[in-house]
TORKOL-4160 file (C-alpha; in steps of 0.2 Angstrom, whole numbers, padded with zeros to 4 digits, m for minus):
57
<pt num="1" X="0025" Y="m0069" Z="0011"/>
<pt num="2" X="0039" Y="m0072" Z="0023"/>
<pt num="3" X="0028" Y="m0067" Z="0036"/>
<pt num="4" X="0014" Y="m0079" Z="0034"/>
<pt num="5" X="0026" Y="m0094" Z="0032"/>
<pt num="6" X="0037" Y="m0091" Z="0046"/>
<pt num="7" X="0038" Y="m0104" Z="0057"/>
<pt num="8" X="0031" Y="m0119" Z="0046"/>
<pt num="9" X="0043" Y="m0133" Z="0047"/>
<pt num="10" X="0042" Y="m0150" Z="0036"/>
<pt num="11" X="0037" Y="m0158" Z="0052"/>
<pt num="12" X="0022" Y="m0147" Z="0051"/>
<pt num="13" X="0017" Y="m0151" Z="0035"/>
<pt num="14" X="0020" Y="m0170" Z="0040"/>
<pt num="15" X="0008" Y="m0169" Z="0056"/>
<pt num="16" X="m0004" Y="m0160" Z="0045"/>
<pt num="17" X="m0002" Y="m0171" Z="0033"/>
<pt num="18" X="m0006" Y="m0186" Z="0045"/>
<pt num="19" X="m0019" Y="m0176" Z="0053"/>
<pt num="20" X="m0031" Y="m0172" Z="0038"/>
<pt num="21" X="m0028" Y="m0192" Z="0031"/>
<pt num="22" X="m0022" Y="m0188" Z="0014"/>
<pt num="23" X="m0022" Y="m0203" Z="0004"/>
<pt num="24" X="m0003" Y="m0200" Z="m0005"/>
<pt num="25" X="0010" Y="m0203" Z="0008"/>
<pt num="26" X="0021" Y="m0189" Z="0014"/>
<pt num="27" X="0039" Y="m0183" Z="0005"/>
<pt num="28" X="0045" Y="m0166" Z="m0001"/>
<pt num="29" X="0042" Y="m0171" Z="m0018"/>
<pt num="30" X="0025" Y="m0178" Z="m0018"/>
<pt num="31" X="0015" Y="m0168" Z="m0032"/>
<pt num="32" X="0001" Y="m0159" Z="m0025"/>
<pt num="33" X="m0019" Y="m0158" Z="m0031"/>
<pt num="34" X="m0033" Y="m0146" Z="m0028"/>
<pt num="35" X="m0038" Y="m0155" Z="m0011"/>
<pt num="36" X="m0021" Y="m0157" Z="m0002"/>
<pt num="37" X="m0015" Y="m0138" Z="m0009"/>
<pt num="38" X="m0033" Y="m0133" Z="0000"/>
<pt num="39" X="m0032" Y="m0141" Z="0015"/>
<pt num="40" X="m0011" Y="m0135" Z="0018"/>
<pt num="41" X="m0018" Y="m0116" Z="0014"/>
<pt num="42" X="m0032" Y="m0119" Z="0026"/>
<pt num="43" X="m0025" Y="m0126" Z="0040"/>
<pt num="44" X="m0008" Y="m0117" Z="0039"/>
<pt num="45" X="m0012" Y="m0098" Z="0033"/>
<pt num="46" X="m0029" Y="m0099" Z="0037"/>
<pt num="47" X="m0034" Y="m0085" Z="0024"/>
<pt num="48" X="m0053" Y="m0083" Z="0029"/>
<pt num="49" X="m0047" Y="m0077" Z="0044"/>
<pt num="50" X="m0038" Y="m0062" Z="0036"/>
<pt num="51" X="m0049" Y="m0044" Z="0034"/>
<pt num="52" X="m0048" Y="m0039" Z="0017"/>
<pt num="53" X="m0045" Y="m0021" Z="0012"/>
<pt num="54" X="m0056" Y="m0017" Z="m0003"/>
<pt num="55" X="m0050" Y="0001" Z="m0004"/>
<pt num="56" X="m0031" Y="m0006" Z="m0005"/>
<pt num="57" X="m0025" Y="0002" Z="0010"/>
């Protein structure tokens, strides 16, 4: 996991944040729903973007 996350600073989860208008203003320990945990993984991992091995190789 430390790969995918390297390099992601608070400040670009703020500007993200910002970015995408989400309605709950921005701190460390703002609880996060379904939307705001879906747009962070999209914009930030960008999972669809990954091949996927099916033969577990």
């Amino acid at each position: 996991m430390n790969s995918l996350t390297q390099g992601i600073t608070l400040d670009d989860l703020r500007e993200l944040w910002i970015a995408e208008a989400v309605p709950e203003p921005f701190s460390e320990t703002a609880p996060l729903n379904r939307r705001t945990t879906s747009i962070l993984i999209d914009k930030l991992l960008n999972p669809f973007e990954r091949e996927v091995d099916f033969n577990g190789k």
